[in-house]
Every structure is written in C-alpha cells, then in structure tokens.
N, C-alpha and C positions, 0 to 999 in steps of 0.2 A: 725535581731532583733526579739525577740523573742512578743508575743498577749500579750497586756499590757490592763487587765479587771481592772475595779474597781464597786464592787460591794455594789449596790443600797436597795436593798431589803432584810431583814431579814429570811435564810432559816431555815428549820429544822435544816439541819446539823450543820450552826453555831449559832444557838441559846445558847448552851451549851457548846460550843467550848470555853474556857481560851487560848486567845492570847498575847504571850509575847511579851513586846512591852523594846527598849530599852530606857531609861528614862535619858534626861542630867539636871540636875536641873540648870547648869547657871553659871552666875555668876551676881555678882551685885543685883537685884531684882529679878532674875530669881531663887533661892531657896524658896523664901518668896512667890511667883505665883505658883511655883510650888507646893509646900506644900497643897495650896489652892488647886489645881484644881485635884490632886492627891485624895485628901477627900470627895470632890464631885463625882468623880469619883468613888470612894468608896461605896459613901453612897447612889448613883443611883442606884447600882450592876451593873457597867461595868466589865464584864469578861475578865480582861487583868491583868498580870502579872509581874509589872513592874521588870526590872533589870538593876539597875542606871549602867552609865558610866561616864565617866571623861574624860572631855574634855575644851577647853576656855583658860582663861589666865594663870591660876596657871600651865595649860600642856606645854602652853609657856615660863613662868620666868621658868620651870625647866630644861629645855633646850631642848626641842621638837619645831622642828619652822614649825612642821604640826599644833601643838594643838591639837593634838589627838593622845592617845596611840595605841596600839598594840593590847592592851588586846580591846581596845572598838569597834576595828574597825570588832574583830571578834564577840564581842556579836552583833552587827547591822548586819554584813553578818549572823549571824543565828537565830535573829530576822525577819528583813525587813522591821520593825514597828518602828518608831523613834517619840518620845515625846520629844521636846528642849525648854529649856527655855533661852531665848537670854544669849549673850557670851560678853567677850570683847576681841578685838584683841589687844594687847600692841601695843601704835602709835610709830612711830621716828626708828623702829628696823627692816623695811622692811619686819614684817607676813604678808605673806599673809591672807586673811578673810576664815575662818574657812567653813563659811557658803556659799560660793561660792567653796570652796573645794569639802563639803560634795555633793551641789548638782552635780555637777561637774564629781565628781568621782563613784559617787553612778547612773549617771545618770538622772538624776529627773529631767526631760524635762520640766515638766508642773508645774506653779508655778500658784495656782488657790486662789486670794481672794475675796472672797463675803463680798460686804459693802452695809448695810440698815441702814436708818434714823430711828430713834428710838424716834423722836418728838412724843410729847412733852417736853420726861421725861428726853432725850437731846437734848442740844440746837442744833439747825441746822437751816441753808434758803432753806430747799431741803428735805422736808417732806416725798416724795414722794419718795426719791431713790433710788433702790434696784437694785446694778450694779454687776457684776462679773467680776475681771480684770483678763482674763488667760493669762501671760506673757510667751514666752520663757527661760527657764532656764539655758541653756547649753552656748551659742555659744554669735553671734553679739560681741560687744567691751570687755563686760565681759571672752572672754578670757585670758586676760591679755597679748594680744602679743605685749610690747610695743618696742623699742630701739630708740638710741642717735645715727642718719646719721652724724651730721655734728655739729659743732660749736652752730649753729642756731636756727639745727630742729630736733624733738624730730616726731617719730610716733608712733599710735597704730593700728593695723589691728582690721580690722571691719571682723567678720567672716560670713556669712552668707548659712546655707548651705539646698540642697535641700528634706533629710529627716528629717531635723531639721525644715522645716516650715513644710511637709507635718504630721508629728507629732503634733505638738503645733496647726496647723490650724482642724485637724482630731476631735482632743482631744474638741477644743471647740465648735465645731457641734455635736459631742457626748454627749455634756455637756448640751447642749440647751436642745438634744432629750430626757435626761433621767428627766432634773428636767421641763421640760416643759417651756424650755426658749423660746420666741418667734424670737428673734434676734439676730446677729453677726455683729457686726462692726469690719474691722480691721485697724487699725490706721498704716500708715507707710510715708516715705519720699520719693517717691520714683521719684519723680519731680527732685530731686539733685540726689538722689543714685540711679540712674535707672540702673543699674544690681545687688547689695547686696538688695535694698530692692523694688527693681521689681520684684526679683525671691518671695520675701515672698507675693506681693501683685497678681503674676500671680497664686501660688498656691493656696493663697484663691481665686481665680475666679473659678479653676478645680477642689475643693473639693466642694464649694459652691452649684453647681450645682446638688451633690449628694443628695443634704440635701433643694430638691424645697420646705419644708412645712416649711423651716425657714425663713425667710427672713435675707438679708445680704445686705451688702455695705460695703463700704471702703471711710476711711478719710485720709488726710492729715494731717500727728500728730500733726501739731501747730494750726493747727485752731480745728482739731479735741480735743485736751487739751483743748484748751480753751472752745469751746461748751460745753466740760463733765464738766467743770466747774461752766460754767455759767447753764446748762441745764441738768442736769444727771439723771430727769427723763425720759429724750430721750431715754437713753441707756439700754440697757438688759446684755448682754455679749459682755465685749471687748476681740478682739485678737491682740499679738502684739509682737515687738521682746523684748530683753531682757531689753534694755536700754530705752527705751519707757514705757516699764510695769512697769519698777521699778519707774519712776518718777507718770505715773498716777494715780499707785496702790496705792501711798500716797498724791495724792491731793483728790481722792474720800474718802477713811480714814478721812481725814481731815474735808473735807467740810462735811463729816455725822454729825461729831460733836467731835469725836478722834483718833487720828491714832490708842493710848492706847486699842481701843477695839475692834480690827479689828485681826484677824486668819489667818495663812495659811497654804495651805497643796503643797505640794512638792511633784509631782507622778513620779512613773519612772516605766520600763517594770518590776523591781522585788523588789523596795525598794520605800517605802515612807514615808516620812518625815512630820512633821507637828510642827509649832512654830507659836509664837506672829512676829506680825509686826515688834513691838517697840523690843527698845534697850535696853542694862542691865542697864541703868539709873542709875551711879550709885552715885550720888545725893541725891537718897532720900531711897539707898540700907539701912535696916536694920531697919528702920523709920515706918514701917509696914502702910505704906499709897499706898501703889502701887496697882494698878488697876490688877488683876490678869484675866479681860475679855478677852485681845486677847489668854491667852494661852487657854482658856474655850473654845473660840470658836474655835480653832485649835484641841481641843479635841475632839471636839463635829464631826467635821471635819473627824478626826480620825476613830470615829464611826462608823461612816457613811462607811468607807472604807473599814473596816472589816466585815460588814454585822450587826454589832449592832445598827441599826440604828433608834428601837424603842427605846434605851437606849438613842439614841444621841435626838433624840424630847424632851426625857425627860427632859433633863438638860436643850436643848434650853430652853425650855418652862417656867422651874421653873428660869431660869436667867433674860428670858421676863419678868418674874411676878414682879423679886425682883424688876429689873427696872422699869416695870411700875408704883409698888408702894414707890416708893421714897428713898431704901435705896443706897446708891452712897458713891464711894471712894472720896476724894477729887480733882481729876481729872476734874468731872462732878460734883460734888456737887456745888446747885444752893439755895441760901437762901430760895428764892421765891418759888422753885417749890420740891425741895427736901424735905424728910419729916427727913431723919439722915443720918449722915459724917459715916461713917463707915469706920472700919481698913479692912487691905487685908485679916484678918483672921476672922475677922466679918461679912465682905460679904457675902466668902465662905458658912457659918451658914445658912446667910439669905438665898441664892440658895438652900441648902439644905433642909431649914424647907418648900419650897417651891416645892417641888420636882413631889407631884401630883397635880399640879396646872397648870394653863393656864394663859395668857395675856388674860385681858376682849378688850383693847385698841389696842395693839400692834397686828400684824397678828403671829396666832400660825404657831409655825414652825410642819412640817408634813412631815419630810425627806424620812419616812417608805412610803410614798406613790411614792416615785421618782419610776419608771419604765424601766426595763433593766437593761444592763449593757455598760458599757463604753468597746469602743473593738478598739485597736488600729492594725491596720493590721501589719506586719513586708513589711519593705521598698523595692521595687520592682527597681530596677538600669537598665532604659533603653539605648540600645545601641544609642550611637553616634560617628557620625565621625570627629576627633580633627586633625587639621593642623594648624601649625606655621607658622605666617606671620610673622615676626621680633621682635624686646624687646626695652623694655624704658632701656634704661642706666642710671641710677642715679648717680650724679657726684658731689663730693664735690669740689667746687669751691670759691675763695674769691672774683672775680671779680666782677662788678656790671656791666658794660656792656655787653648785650648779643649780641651784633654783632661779641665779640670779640671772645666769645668760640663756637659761631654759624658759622662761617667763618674759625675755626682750623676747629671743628668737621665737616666741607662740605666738605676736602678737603682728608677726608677719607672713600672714597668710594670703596674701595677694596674687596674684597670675596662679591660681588654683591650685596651688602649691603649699604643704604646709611642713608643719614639723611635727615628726613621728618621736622621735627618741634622738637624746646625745651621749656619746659615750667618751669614755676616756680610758685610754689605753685599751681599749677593747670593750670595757666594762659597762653595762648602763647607767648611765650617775642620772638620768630624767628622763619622764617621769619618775616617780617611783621609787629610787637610788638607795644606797644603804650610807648613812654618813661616815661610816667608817671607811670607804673607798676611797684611798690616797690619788687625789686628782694635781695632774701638773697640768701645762700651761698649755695643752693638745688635744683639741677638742671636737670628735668628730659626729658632726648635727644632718641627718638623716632628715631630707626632704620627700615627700613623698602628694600625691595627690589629694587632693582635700576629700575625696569618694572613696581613698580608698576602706577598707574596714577589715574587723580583726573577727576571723573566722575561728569560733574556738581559743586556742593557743599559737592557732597559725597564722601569719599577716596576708591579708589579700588586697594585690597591690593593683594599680590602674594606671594603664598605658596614661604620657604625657609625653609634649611636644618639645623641642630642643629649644625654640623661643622662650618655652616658660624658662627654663633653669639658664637662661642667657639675660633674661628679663628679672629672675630672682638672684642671681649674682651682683647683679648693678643691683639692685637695692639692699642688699645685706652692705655693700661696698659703700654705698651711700650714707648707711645708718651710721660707719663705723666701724665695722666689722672686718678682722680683718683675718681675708681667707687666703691661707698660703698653699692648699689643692685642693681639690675635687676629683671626685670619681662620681663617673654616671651608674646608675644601674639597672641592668638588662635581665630581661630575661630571653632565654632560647629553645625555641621550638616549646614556649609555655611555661618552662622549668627554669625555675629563680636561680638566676647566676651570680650571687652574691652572698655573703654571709652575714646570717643575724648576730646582732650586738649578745654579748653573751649578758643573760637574764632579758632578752626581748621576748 
C-alpha cells in the first residue's frame, strides 16, 4: 500500500495550483446544494476546476446496475478529487449503494465526520460538543457477503481485517496530531466478538502507544453509544469499525441539532471523496428549501485536503457568521431565535456576502493553523506459523432433536477425525445440551482430532492433515449429510483462532 498524506497547511506550491475536482450534483436535492455550494465556492476564489459526472438513479433506470458510467469512472481516476451531492439507489430491484461502491472500490478507508453544536443559533442539549467520528470504510458487515444456508437461516460475514484496523486506527491518531485533538476513544464489541473485533480493539492498544501525548481508551459500543449520547462533551475523536461509525456518526449529527448540516470526507491512499451526510430527500427536491450545509462543510473539508485550507477557514467562517446571525433554511429555522427562513439559493448569498467575516459567538474555525501532515505508513505482513486442527461442518438439517444427528455424527470417526460438539445458532445443543434450546434447521458440528483432549475447562486441540477433512467431507456426503459450509480451524503462532461454541 502505497503513503497515504493528506495535507494540512497551505504551501507555496499549491497556493496557485487549479485542482480538478470531479463534480456529481446528485440527484433529488443534491443539484439544488450543489448549485449552492459550487457559488460559494466560486465566490471565496477556491482554485478548483470542476468536471461534472454522472452517476445515481437516472445511471440506474438506464440500465447500468453499477450507477456509474464508464466515462465517470475515468474522470475520478484522473481527478482523485470527488464533490457528490447524495444519490438515490432505485429500492425493490436489488442495486447495490452507489456509495458503498465508490468507497469500496476507490478504496477510501477513512470516512472522517466532524460534528459541533452551534448553540444557540441551533437548537441542541449539548452546547458544548465538538466530536470527530472516524469510521472504517472498507470492510466489517458492509461488505456485503451475505447467503441463504438453509430453509431457516440466512448469514452475513463480518469482515474484519488486520491492515484495515491498523489503517483506520493510524489515520485517527494522525488526526488528533494534526488538528490538535487531545483524545481517541475507540468503541467496539469485543466482549461477544472477541477475535473480529478483539483484533480491531488489540490494534488500538499497539498504535496507541505510539501516540503517549494523546490520550486513549476504549469502550464498549452500547454503553459507549449511549454515553456519546447522553455526554458527547466527553469525547474528542471517535474510532470505530464500519457498522458502529455509521450508526454513531448520526446520532452525534443528530443530537448537535441536524444530521442536514453535518459533512464528509472519504480518504483513501490516492482518491478522496467528499459529500453531505444526508440523503437526496426527495420530498422536498426542487422546493428550493433544502439546507445545502452538509455539502458546505464537506467542501470546506475538501479544502482542507488539497492544501486550500486558508480558502476552507474562509467559507467556514462566513457560514459561522450567517448562522450566528440568524439567517437559516427551514430545517433550523426557529421563530424565536431566527431572524429570516431563507431559500437554498438565498442562503448560499448570505455565506457569500459574508465571506470576510468571522463568528463574534461561534468558535472561528482556523484550519490553516492544523500542523503537519497525515502519513499513513504501507502495511508491513508479519510472518506466522498457521496449523489446522479440524472444521465446523455446517449442515442442513430438519430434525429438531440433537441427540439424534449428534449420535449418527459420533459414529463417524474415521480418517482420525471425530466429533467434538454441535451447536446451533451458536449454542451447544451436544453433548450435553439444555432441551429448552430452540434448535432450527443450522447445524454447526465441530470436527476435531480423535487425540485431541480437554485440559481442565480448556479444549486442547491436535494439528490434522487437509486430506483428512477432504476425506471426512466425502463421507459425511456419502452418509447423507448434507453440508452446505465449512470452515477449517487454525491456530497461529500456537493461539487458537477460532471461537468456542458457547457452553463448550
């Protein structure tokens, strides 16, 4: 992988630099935001060059089930630079999301939003809070790896993997360092998922350590949720994986006072993206009331990454102003406190007439002062040594007694292979089992070495040959049995890489 910078500080060289940036205006309210934030952009002097693409639903009804053509995908491979203003995915017709493609394929690891309360001038209980949710972009459940086992049960793979945390975990210690964050929490499960997000909670322990002027910790995401909820002046920068980011990155949205005005920026080692939270709403598409702030601050965002980052203070600063002095879309428009309703194209104006101005209330934003650069190393792949100790057999079964497939399955212990325990939905139903245990039709039967033996409470397992469970598959197959996956199980560098059936 190749040194993924993102740059802080405004130089010589690109002070004058025209960067083309590739431009999707959307669909639904996302032409009408764009428009907006395109003219402010304008009228700040951001040196960028847009060159619209095409991409969203209309790329879908035309019979593209990417949503994205050909032509666009090579103006972004020779841009880098992506302005988007939300999409819609056609529902009932199985598209995939656009926007989990783009980062996806583009790679854009690091999905970074910064949400502040803007009290008074919006409503909020949380005056005070000024959070960063750096989310994983890539991997965890959002790969989409799901299939249909059996009549019953339906899975999705949880991906979790080990330069995809030391990425995401890197990126936000980098992040603290340049904007002068003081802290890193990283929020994960790892009490249930203790090998998918133990490995994300052990790497933030060993990059943590590089980074002693920041402070760090680690939560447990349901109570951790809830604290940033209830408390989210507690927090500085959150880390987290993908599924986790996406849900708290819009409860702090929320709780500031709108999802509507919140940004973000999408980084990856050679392409970065930048859009609104929200959705193409298209509700109130064409109605010229739509709040065109998250794309603003996703611009502004933008800025920042190209080196324009005296231009990106400016805009912040003159958007602070308009909101501190009461001009507001209908979203935030408050009788009491607001001074005029303004259109999405009126706004825009107001930010503009506002342009050399400051918030007297609001804290000015001062981007140009962030210091360094963001430096993400390429991933370094330590050797270990991997041995197979036997496989789950997953087996589609209609039975509901487990004594009764537990007692075929014991009775094939051939290629020195036998059977240890079967579970269902997790749970051990044999030996041993509790018959109050609601068994469906998913039955996953643990092979294991006929030597191996149970040390204590703990299982000690014995290295086997890939022949055997090649050799034990055809005879389960033979009996009848009918196995719709398998998974091997290894252990690495000695330490069992797999998880015991709960009550084994």
């Amino acid at each position: 992988m190749k040194t993924s910078t993102v740059s802080q500080k405004v130089s010589k060289n690109s002070t004058h630099k025209m960067v083309k940036v590739a431009v999707a205006k959307g669909d639904g309210i996302g032409p009408e935001i764009m428009e907006a934030t395109l003219k402010i952009l304008n009228a700040a002097g951001a040196r960028i060059e847009p060159e619209f693409i095409e991409l969203g639903e209309q790329v879908y009804l035309s019979g593209n089930s990417a949503g994205i053509s050909k032509e666009s995908w090579e103006v972004i491979n020779r841009n880098k630079i992506i302005l988007k203003a939300p999409i819609t995915t056609p529902q009932g017709k199985g598209y995939k999301s656009l926007n989990v493609t783009l980062r996806k394929s583009l790679g854009l690891f690091a999905n970074v939003r910064p949400v502040s309360a803007l009290y008074p001038h919006v409503e909020t209980n949380f005056p005070q809070m000024d959070v960063v949710v750096i989310r994983e972009n890539e991997e965890d459940l959002y790969a989409g790896i799901e299939h249909q086992q059996t009549q019953d049960v339906v899975q999705c793979l949880k991906l979790i993997t080990r330069p995809g945390c030391e990425r995401i975990v890197r990126y936000a210690f980098e992040y603290a360092r340049v904007y002068g964050r003081k802290k890193v929490t990283c929020m994960v499960k790892d009490n249930i998922m203790k090998l998918t997000d133990g490995l994300f909670h052990q790497v933030f322990n060993e990059i943590s350590a590089e980074y002693p002027e920041i402070e760090s910790d680690a939560q447990i995401i349901d109570i951790g949720a809830a604290r940033l909820a209830a408390n989210p002046e507690n927090y500085d920068v959150v880390v987290t994986s993908n599924l986790y980011g996406d849900i708290i990155s819009d409860i702090v949205a929320e709780i500031a006072g709108s999802v509507g005005m919140a940004g973000s920026a999408n980084i990856g080692t050679n392409v970065a993206m930048f859009e609104a939270i929200h959705g193409s709403a298209p509700d109130i598409s064409g109605k010229g009331i739509a709040n065109p702030s998250g794309l603003i601050n996703a611009s502004v965002s933008m800025l920042a990454h190209i080196g324009q980052t005296e231009i990106a203070d400016k805009i912040k600063n003159a958007w602070l102003t308009t909101i501190e002095e009461g001009y507001h879309t209908a979203d935030i428009y408050n009788e009491d406190a607001s001074k005029q309703k303004v259109s999405t194209s009126e706004f825009a104006l107001e930010v503009i007439a506002r342009l050399d101005q400051q918030p007297n209330e609001l804290p000015v934003s001062n981007i140009a002062n962030g210091k360094g650069v963001i430096t993400i190393p390429p991933y370094k792949r330590k050797e270990e040594k991997k041995q197979l100790l036997g496989l789950d057999a997953f087996i589609d079964w209609k039975g509901s007694d487990p004594e009764i497939i537990g007692k075929a399955l014991s009775k094939i212990n051939s290629f020195k292979l036998k059977l240890k325990m079967i579970t269902n939905r997790g749970v051990k139903v044999f030996p041993g089992g509790m018959k109050e245990t609601y068994c469906t039709d998913h039955w996953r039967c643990r092979f294991v070495a006929i030597d191996a033996q149970i040390n204590g409470s703990t299982p000690v397992y014995e290295p086997v040959e890939y022949e055997q469970v090649v050799a034990l598959l055809s005879r389960l197959h033979n009996e009848g049995f009918d196995v719709i996956k398998t998974e091997n199980l290894y252990e690495f560098n000695g330490k069992r890489a797999f998880s015991l059936g709960q009550g084994e």
